[in-house]
C-alpha positions as a Markdown table, in Angstrom:
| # | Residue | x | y | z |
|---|---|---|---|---|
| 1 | Unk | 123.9 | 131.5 | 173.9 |
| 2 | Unk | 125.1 | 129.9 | 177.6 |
| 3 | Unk | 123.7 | 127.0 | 179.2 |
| 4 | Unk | 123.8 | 125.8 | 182.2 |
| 5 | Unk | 124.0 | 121.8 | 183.2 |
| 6 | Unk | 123.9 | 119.9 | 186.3 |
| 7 | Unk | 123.3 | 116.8 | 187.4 |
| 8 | Unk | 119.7 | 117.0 | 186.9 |
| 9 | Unk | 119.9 | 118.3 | 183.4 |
| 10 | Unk | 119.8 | 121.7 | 182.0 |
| 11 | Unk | 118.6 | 124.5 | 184.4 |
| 12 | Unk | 119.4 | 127.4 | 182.7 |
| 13 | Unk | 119.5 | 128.9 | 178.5 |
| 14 | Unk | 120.1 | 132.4 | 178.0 |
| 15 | Unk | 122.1 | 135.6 | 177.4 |
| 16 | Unk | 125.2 | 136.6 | 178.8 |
| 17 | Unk | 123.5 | 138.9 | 180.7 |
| 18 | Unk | 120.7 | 136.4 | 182.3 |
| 19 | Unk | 123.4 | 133.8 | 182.7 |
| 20 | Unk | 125.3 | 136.9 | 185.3 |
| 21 | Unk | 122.3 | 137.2 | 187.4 |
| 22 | Unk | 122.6 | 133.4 | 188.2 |
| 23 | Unk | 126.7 | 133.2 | 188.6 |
| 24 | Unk | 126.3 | 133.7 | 191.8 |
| 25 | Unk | 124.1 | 130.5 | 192.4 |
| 26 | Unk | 126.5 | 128.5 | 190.1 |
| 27 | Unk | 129.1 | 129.1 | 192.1 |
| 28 | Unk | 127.5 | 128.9 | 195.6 |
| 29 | Unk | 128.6 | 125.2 | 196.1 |
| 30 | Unk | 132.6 | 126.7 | 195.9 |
| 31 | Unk | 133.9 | 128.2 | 199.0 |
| 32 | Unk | 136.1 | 130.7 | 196.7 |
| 33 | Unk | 136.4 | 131.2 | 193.0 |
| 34 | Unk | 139.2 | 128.5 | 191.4 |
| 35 | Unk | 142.7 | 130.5 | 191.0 |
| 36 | Unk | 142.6 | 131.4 | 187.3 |
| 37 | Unk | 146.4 | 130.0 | 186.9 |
| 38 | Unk | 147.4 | 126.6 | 186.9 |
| 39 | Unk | 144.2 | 124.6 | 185.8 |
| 40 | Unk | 145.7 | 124.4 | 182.0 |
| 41 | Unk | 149.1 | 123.1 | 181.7 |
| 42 | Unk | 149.5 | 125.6 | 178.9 |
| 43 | Unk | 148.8 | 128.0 | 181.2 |
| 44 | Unk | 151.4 | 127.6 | 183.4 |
| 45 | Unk | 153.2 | 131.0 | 184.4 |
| 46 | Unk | 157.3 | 129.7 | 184.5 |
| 47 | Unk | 158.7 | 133.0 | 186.3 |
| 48 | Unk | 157.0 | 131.6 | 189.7 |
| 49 | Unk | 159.0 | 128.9 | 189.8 |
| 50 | Unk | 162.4 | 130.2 | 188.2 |
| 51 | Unk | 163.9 | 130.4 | 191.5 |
| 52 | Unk | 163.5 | 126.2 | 191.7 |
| 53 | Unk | 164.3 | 125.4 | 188.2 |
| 54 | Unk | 168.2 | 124.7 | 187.1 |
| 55 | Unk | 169.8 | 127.4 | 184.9 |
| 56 | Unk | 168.9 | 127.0 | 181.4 |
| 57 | Unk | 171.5 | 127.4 | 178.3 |
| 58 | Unk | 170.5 | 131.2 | 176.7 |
| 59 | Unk | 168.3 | 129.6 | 173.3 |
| 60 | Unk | 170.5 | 130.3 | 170.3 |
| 61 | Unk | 170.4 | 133.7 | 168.4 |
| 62 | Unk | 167.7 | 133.9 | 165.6 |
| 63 | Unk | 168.3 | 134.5 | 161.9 |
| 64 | Unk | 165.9 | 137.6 | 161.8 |
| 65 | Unk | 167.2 | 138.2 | 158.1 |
| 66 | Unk | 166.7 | 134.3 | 157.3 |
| 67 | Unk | 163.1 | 134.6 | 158.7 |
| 68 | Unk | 161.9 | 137.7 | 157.2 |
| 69 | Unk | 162.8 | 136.5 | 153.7 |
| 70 | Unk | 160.6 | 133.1 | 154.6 |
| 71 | Unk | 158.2 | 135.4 | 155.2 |
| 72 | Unk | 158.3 | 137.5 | 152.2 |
| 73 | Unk | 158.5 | 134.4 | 150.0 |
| 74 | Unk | 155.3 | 133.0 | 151.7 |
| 75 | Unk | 153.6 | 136.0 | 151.4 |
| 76 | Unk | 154.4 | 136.1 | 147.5 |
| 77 | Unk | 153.1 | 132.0 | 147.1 |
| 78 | Unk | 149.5 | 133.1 | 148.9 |
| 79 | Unk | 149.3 | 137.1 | 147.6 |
| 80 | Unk | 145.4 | 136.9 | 147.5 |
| 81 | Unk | 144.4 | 135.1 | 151.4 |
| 82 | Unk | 141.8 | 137.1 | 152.8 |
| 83 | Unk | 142.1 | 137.8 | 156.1 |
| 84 | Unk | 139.2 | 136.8 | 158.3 |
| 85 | Unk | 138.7 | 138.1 | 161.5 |
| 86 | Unk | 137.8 | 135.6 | 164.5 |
| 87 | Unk | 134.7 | 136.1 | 166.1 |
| 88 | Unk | 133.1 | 132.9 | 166.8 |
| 89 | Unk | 133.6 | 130.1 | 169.3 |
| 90 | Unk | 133.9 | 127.4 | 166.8 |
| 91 | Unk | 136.9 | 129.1 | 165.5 |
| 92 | Unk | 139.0 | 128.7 | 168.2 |
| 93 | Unk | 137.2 | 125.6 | 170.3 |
| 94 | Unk | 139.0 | 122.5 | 170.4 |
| 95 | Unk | 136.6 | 120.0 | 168.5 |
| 96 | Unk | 138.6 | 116.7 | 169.8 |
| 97 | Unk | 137.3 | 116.9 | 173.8 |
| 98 | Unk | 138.3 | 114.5 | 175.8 |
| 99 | Unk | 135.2 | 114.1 | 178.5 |
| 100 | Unk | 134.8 | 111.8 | 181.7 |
| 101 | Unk | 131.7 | 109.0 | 182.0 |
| 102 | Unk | 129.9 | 110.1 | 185.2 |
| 103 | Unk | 130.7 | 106.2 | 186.6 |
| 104 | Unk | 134.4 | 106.9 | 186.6 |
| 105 | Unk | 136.5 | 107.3 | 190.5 |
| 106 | Unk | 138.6 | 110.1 | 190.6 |
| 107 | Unk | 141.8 | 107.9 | 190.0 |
| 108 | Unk | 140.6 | 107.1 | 186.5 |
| 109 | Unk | 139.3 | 110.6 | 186.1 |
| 110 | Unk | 143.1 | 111.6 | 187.0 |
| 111 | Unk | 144.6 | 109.4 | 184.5 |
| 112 | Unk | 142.3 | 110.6 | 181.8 |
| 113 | Unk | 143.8 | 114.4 | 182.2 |
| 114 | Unk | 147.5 | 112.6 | 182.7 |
| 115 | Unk | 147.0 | 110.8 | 179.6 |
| 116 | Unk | 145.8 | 114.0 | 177.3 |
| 117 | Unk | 147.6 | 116.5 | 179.4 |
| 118 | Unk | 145.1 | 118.5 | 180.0 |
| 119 | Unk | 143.8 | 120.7 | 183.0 |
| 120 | Unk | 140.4 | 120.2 | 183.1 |
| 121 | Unk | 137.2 | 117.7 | 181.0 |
| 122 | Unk | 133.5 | 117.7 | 181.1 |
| 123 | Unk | 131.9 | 114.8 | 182.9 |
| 124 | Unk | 129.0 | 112.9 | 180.8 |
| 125 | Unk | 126.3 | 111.1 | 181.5 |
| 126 | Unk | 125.3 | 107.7 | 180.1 |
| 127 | Unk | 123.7 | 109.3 | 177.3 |
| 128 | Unk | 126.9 | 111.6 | 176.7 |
| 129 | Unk | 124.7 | 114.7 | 178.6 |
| 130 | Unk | 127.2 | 117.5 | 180.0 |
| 131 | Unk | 126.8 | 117.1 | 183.7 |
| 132 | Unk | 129.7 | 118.4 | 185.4 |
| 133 | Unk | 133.5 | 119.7 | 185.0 |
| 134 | Unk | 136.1 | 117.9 | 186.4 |
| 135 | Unk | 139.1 | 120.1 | 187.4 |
| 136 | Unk | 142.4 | 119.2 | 188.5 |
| 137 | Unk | 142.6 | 122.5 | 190.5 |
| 138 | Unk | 139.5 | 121.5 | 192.4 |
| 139 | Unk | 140.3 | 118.3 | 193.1 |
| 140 | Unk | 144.0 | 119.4 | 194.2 |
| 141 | Unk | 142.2 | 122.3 | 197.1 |
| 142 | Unk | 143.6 | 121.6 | 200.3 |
| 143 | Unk | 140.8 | 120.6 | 202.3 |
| 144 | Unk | 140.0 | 117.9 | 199.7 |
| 145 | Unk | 143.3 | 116.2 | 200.3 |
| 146 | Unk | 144.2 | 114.1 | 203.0 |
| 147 | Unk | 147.0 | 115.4 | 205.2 |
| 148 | Unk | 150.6 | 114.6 | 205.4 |
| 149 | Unk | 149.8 | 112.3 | 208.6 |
| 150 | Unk | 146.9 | 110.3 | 207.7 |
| 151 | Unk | 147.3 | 106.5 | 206.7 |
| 152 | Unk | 147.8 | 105.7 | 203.0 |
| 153 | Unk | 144.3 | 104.6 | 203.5 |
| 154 | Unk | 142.9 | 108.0 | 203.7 |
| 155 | Unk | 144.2 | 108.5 | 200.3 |
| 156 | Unk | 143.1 | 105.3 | 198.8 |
| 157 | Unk | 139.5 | 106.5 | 200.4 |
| 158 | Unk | 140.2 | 110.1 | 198.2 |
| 159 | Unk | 141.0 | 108.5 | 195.0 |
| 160 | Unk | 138.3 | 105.9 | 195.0 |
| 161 | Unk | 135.8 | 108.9 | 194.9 |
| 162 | Unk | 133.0 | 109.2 | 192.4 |
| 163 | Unk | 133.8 | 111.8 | 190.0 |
| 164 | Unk | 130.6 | 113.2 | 190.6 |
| 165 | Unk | 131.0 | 113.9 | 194.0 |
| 166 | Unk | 134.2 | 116.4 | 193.0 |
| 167 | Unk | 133.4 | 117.4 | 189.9 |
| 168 | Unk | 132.4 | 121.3 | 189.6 |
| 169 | Unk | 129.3 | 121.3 | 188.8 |
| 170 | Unk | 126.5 | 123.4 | 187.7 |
| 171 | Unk | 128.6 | 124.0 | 185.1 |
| 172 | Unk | 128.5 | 126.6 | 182.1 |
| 173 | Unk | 128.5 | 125.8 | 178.6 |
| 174 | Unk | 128.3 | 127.1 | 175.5 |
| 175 | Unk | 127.5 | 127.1 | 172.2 |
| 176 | Unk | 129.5 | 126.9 | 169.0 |
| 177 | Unk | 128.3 | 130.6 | 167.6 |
| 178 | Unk | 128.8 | 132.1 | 170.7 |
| 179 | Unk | 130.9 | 135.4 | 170.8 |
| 180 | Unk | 134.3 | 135.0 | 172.4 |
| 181 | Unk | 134.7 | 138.2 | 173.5 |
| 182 | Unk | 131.8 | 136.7 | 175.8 |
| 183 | Unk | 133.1 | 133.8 | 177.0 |
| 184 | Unk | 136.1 | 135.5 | 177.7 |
| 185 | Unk | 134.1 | 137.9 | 180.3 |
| 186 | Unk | 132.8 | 134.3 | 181.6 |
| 187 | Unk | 135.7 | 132.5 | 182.2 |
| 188 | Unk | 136.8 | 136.0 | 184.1 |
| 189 | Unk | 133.6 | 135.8 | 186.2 |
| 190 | Unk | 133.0 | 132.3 | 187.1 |
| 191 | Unk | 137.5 | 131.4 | 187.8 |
| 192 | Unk | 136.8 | 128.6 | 185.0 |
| 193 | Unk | 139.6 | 127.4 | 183.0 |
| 194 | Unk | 137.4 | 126.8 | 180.1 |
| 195 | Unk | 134.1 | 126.1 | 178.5 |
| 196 | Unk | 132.3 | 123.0 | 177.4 |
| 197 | Unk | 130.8 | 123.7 | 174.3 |
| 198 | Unk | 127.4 | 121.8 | 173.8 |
| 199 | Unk | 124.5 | 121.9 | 171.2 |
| 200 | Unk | 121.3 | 121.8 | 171.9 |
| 201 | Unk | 120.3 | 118.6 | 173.5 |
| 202 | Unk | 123.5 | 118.9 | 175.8 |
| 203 | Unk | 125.9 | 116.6 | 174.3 |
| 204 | Unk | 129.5 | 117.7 | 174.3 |
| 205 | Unk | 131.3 | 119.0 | 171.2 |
| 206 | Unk | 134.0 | 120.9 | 172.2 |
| 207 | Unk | 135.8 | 123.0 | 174.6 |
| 208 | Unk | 137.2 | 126.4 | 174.7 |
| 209 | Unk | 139.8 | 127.4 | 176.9 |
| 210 | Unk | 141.9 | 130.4 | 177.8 |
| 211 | Unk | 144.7 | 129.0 | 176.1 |
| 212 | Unk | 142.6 | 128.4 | 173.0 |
| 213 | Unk | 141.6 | 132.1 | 173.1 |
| 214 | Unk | 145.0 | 133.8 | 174.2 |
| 215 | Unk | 146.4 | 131.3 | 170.7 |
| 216 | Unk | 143.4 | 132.9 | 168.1 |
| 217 | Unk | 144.7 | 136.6 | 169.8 |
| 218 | Unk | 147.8 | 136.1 | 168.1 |
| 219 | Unk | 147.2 | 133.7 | 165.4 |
| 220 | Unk | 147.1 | 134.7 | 161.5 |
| 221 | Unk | 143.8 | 135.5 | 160.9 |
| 222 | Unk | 143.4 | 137.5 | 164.0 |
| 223 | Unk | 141.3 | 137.4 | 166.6 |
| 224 | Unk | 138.2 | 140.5 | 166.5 |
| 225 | Unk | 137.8 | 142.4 | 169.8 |
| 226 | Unk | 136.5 | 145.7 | 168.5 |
| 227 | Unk | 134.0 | 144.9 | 166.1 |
């Protein structure tokens, strides 16, 4: 099940499919669709900026025979661990979220992603409601920053912003039973690094993120797409 919050609350529960008829609305307050790369620093591609970077010592050859015997051993300690396929949000969401209060300037909203290294947090309200997700992509478009001739004033002026007035917002959330093969095809639609997830009454408790999706795909149990 998808939600959708905004400043005034929740505007929006439904399917997948509902929540596609209205992704066009959600996203009317964007003048283009965030670039899918570079909101999560774990997303970052490297070969784009190889040619800037200094050469890099060749990593040291790995003990494939060392390794494979770990692995047999390990798999002789735990012969009977069934293998559960991932299917559900709350089996890849990350349950310690870091959000934003709604009364914080976009300075202290910067230093809260600094801090966790992270791309992207929901913005809450004083009663900890999902509101709005603060990006460092958005905040970082080009017509939001001031230019390389304006006084040091103009950027003062920028980072002394209410979060709220930069923060992307309707935003989509989620809930913790939610398919992830679905949230995938949202995060495709809407250009979002990631999804709050929320209960019921809107209060935040976790996130999923591309990163925490492309992880399960290759994690031990695996992550089900075909089923």
């Amino acid at each position: 099940m998808f939600s959708v919050y905004g400043k005034a609350g929740r505007t929006f529960r439904g399917t997948l499919e509902e929540l596609r008829q209205v992704g066009p609305i959600t996203r009317a307050t964007r003048t283009a669709v965030v670039a899918p790369i570079g909101m999560d620093p774990q997303d970052q591609n490297p070969s784009r900026f190889a040619d800037l970077l200094p050469a890099q010592t060749p990593p040291a050859p790995v003990d494939v025979a060392h390794r494979t015997a770990l692995a047999a051993y390990e798999q002789t300690r735990n012969p009977g661990l069934p293998r559960h396929p991932l299917t559900r949000v709350d089996a890849v969401m990350s349950s310690a979220v870091v959000t934003i209060a709604d009364t914080s300037t976009v300075e202290q909203a910067w230093q809260v992603l600094a801090q966790g290294n992270l791309g992207q947090a929901p913005v809450v309200d004083a009663q900890g409601l999902l509101i709005g997700l603060f990006t460092r992509a958005e905040l970082l478009r080009p017509e939001r920053l001031p230019g390389p001739n304006d006084h040091s004033e103009a950027w003062a002026e920028m980072l002394a912003q209410s979060v709220v007035d930069v923060m992307w917002t309707p935003v989509p959330s989620v809930s913790s039973d939610a398919d992830i093969r679905r949230v995938a095809r949202v995060l495709l639609d809407s250009g979002l690094p990631g999804l709050p997830v929320a209960d019921d009454d809107g209060r935040v408790i976790g996130f999923v993120s591309r990163s925490d999706i492309l992880r399960a795909v290759v994690a031990d149990p695996p992550l089900d797409l075909w089923t």
